[in-house]
C-alpha positions as CSV (number, residue, x, y, z in Angstrom):
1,X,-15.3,-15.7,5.3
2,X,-11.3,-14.4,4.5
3,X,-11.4,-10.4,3.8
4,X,-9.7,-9.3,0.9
5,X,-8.3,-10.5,-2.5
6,X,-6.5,-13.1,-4.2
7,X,-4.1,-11.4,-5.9
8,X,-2.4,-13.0,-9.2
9,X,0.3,-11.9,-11.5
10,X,0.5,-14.2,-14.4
11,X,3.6,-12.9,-16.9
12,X,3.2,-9.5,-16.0
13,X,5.1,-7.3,-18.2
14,X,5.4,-3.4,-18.0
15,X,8.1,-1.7,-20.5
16,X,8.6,2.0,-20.0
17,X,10.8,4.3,-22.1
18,X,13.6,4.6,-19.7
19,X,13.8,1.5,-19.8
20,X,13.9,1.3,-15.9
21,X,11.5,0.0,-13.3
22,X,9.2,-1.6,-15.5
23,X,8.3,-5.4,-15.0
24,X,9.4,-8.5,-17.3
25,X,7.6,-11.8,-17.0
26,X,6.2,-11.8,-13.6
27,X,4.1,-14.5,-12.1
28,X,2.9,-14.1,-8.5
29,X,0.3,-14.7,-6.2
30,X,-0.2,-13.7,-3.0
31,X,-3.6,-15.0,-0.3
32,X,-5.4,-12.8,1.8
33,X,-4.3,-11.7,4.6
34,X,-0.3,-11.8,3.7
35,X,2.3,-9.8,4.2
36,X,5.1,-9.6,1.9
37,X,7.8,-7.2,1.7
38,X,9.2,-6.6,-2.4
39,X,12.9,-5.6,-1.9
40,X,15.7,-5.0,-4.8
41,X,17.7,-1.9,-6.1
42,X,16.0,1.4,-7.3
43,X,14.4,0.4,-10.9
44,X,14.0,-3.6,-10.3
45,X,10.3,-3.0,-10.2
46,X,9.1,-2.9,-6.9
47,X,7.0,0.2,-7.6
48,X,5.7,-0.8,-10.7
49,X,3.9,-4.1,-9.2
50,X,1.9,-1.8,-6.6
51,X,0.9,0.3,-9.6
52,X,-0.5,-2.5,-11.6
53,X,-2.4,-3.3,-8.7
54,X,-4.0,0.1,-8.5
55,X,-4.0,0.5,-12.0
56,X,-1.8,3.4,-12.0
57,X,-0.3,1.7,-15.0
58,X,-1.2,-1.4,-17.0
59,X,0.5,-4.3,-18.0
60,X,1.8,-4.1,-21.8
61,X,1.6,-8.0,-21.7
62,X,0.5,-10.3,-19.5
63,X,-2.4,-10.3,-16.6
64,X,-2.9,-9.3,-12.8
65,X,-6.3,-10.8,-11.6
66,X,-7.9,-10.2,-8.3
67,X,-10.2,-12.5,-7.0
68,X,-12.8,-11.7,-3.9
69,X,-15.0,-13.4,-1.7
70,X,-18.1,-12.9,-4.3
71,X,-16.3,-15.2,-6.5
72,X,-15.8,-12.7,-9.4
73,X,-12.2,-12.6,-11.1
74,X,-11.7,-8.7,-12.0
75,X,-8.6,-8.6,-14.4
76,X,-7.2,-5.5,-13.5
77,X,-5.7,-4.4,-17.1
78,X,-8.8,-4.4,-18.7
79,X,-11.2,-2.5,-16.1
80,X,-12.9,0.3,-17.7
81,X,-11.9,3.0,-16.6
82,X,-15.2,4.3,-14.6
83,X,-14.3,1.2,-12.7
84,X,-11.1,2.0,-11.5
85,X,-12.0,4.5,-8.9
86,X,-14.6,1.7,-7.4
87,X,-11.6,-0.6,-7.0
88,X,-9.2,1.7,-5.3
89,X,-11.8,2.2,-2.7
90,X,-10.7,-1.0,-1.8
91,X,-6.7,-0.4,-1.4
92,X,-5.5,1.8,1.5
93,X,-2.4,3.1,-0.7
94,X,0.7,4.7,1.0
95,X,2.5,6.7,-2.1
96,X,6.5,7.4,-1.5
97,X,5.7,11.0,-1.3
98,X,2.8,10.8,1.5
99,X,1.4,14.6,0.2
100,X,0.0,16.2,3.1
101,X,-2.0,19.3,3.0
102,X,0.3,21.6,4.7
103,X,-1.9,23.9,5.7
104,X,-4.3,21.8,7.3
105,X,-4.4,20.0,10.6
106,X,-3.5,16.2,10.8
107,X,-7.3,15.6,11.6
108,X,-8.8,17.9,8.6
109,X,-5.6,16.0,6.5
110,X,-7.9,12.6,7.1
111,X,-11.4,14.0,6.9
112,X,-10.7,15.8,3.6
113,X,-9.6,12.2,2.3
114,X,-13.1,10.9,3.3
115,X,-15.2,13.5,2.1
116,X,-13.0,12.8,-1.2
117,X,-14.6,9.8,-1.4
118,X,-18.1,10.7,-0.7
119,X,-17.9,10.0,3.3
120,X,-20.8,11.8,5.3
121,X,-20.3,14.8,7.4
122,X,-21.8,12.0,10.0
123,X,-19.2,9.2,8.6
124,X,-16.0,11.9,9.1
125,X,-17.4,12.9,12.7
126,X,-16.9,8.6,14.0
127,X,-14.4,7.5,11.6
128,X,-11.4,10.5,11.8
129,X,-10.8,9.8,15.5
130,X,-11.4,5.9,14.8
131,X,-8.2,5.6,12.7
132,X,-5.8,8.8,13.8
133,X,-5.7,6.5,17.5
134,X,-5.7,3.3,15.4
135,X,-2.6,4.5,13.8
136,X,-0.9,5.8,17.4
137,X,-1.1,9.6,16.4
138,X,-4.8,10.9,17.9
139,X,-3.0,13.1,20.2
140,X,-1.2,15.1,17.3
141,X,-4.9,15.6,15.6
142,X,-4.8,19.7,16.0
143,X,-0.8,19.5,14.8
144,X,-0.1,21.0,11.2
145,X,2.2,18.7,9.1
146,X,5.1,21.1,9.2
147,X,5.2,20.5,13.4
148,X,5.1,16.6,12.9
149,X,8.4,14.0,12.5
150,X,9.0,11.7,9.9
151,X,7.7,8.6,11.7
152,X,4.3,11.0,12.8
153,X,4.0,12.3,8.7
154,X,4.0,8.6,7.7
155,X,1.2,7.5,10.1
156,X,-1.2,10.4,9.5
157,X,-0.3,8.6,5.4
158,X,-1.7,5.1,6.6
159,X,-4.4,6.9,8.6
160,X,-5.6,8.2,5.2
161,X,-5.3,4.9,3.6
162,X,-7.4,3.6,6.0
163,X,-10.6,5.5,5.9
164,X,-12.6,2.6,4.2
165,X,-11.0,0.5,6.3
166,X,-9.3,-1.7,3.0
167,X,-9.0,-4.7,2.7
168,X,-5.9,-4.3,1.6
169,X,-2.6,-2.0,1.7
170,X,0.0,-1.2,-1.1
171,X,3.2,0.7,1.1
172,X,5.5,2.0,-1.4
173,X,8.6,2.7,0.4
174,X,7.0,3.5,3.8
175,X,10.3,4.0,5.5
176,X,12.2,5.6,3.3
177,X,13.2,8.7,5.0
178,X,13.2,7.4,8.5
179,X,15.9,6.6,11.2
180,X,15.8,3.1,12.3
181,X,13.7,3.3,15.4
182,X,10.9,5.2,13.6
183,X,11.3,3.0,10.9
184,X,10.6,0.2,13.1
185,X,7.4,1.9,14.1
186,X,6.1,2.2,11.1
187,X,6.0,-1.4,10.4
188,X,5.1,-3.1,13.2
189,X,2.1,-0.5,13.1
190,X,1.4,-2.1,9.7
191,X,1.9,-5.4,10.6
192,X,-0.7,-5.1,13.4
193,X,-3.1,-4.3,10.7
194,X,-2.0,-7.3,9.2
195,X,-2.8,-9.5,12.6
196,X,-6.5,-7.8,11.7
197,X,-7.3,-9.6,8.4
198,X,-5.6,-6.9,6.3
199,X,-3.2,-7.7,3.4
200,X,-0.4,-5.9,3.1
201,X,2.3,-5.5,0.3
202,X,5.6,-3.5,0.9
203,X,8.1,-2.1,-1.6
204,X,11.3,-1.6,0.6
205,X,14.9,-1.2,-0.2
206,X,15.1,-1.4,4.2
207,X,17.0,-4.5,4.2
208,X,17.5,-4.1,8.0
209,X,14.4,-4.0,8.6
210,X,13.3,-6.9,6.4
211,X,15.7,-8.8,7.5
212,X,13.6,-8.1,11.6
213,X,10.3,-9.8,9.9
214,X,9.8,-13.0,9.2
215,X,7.7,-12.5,6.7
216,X,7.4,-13.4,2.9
217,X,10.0,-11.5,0.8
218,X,10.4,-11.1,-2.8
219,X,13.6,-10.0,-4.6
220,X,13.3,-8.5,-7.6
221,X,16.3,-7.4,-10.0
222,X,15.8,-5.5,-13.5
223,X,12.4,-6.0,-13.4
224,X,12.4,-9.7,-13.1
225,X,11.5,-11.5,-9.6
226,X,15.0,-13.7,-8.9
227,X,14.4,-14.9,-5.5
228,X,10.5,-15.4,-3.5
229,X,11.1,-16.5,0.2
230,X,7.5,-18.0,1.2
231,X,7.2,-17.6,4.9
232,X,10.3,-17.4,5.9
């Protein structure tokens, strides 16, 4: 059976009062277990898809349906709102600002995710060591954000992404901050999760990077999706 969503945008339109980074007329769809990157200047949008997804914000026109193995088409936009916590559950998401609790270790970072969630005290004792070596940083568990680097910050992010192990990932500008070689880390790291069943969706503006992948990539531009490289 495939694990994870199809994911559908069908004329997707989001118009915000700056006028910049909303969405105009976008029609996508992506299959489980893809990874695409979503590239273009600050404002084009690339944010603004991942937060339809999540329902961060909503479409002022237009749809974005998900459909899962059960066979039930949720449209996102019209989820009440009870049911919006139930269906981030099911997205490991990576923000641009990662927001770790400074004054708590890289392990107690992760568990206080899962006990956000409802996790057991049982669930935090196997799963916290599960995904801090999944993600490459076990060995920094005891370490307090302020002692970590850039590339260290942003797995301990994806380790708490990926405490219901999601079927898929929204990574909203993963890299942003990093030099190349961590950079690099960072995304082979997700696209390993990828090679395990998991979608993944980036917003990058990292065009070296991209360019390293041969991957799917979508260019957007004011808000409006001008180029859509399928597999390249």
């Amino acid at each position: 059976m495939e694990r994870g969503f199809h994911i559908r945008f069908e004329d997707a339109h989001v118009e915000y009062r700056s006028h910049r980074g909303g969405v105009r007329g976008v029609s996508l769809a992506f299959r489980p277990g893809e990874f695409a990157f979503l590239v273009g200047p600050t404002g084009a949008g690339k944010s603004t898809l991942l937060k339809l997804l999540s329902r961060e914000v909503r479409a002022t026109k237009g749809h974005v349906f998900l459909l899962g193995n059960t066979g039930e088409t949720l449209d996102v936009g019209r989820l009440r709102e009870g049911a919006v916590a139930g269906l981030r559950r099911q997205m490991g998401i990576v923000p641009q600002d990662n927001a770790l609790l400074m004054r708590k270790r890289v392990w107690e970072n992760v568990a206080y995710a899962m006990r956000a969630v409802g996790a057991s005290r049982r669930e935090v004792r196997r799963r916290v060591p599960e995904v801090l070596d999944l993600v490459g940083i076990a060995g920094r568990a005891d370490a307090f954000p302020a002692q970590l680097s850039g590339g260290e910050t942003q797995r301990v992010a994806i380790a708490r992404a990926l405490i219901a192990n999601p079927p898929l990932i929204l990574a909203d500008e993963p890299t942003g901050h990093l030099d190349p070689e961590a950079s690099w880390g960072i995304i082979q790291l997700l696209r390993r999760l990828n090679d395990r069943g998991t979608t993944v969706l980036v917003a990058s503006h990292d065009i070296q990077v991209v360019n390293r992948m041969a991957v799917r990539t979508i260019v957007l531009d004011a808000g409006r999706v001008v180029e859509d490289g399928l597999d390249r």
